[in-house]
C-alpha positions as CSV (number, residue, x, y, z in Angstrom):
1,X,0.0,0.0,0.0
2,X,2.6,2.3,0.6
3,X,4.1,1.7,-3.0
4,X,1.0,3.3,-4.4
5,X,0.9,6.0,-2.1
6,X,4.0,7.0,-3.2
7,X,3.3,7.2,-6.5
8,X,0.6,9.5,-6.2
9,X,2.5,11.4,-4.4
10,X,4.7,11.7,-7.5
11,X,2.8,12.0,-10.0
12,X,0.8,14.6,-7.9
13,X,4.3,16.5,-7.7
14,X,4.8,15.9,-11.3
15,X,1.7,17.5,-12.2
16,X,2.2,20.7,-10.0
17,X,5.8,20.9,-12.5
18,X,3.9,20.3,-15.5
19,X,0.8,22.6,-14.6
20,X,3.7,25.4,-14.0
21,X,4.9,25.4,-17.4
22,X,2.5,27.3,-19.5
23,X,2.1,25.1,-22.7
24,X,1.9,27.5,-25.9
25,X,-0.4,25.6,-29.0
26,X,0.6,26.0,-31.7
27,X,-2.0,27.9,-34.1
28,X,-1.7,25.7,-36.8
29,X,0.1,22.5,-36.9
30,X,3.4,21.8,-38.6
31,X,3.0,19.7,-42.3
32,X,5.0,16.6,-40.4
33,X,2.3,16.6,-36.8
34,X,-0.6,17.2,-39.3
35,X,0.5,14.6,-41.5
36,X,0.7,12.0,-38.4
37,X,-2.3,13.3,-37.0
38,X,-0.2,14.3,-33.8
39,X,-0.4,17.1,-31.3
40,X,2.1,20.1,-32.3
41,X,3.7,21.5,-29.4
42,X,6.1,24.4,-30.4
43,X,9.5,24.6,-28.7
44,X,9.7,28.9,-27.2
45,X,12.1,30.8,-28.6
46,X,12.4,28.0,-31.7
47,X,11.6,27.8,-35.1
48,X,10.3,24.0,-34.8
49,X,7.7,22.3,-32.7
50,X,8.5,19.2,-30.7
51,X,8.2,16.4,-32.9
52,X,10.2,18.0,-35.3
53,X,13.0,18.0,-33.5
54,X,12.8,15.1,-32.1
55,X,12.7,13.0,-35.0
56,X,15.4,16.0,-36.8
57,X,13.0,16.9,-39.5
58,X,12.1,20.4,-41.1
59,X,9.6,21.8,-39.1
60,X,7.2,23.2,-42.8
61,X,4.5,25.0,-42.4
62,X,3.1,24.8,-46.3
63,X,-0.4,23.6,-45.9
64,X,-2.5,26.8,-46.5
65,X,-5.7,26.8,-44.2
66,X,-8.6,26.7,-46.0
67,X,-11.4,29.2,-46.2
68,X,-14.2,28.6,-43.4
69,X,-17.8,30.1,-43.9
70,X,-20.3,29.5,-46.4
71,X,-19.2,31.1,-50.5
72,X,-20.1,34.3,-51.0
73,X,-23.6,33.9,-52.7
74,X,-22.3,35.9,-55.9
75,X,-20.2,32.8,-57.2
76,X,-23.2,30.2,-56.2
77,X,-25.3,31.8,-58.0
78,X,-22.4,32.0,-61.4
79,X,-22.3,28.7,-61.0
80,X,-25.5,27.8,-61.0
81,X,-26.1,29.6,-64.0
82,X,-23.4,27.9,-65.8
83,X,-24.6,24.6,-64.8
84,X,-28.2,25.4,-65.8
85,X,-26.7,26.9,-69.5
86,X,-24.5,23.7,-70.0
87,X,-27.8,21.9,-69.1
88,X,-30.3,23.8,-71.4
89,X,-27.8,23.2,-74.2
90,X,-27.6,19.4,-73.8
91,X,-29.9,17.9,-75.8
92,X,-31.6,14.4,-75.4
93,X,-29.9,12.7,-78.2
94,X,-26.8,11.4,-78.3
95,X,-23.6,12.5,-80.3
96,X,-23.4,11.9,-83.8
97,X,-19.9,10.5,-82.8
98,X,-20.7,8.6,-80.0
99,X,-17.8,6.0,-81.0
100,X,-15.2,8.8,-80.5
101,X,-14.7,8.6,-76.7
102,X,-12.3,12.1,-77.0
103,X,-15.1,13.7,-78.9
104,X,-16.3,16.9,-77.3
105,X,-18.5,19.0,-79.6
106,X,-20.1,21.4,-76.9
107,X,-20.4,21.3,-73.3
108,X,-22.4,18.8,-71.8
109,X,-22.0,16.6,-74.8
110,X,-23.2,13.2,-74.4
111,X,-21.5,10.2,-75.6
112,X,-23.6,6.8,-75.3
């Protein structure tokens, strides 16, 4: 019983060291922790997170975050117009050169 006392004592003390470091997240993660689906911790006052420089690779920071929030309704509605034109100009029947698989006459062309 005292063995396990012990160890929560420990890891209680371990805790109050931990909980006394301020851990900084990253804002993004690093190409290599996203890629591995890992937690990116950057090092302070370094140009490279954790993992990095564990494992000695380039810490990248490539990926390009995408875009949140719905599109601007001005381009839905383009392309719905678009897509209702190539529509309106498909007809029915089928290419005269339907055996030509690279044949592309007009848009929305369709090849049976």
């Amino acid at each position: 019983m005292p063995y396990i006392l012990d160890n929560i004592r420990n890891s209680s003390k371990m805790h109050k060291v931990h909980s006394t470091v301020k851990r900084r997240n990253a804002t993004m993660a690093c190409d290599s922790c996203r890629h591995a689906k890992t937690r990116c911790t950057r090092i302070p006052n370094e140009s490279m997170c954790f993992r990095c420089s564990q494992r000695k690779e380039v810490c990248t920071f490539f990926r390009v975050p995408k875009k949140r929030g719905p599109r601007p309704r001005r381009q839905l509605f383009n392309s719905l117009a678009e897509t209702i034109a190539i529509l309106n100009a498909t007809s029915n029947e089928p290419c005269p050169q339907k055996n030509n698989e690279k044949h592309f006459c007009h848009p929305g062309c369709i090849i049976r």
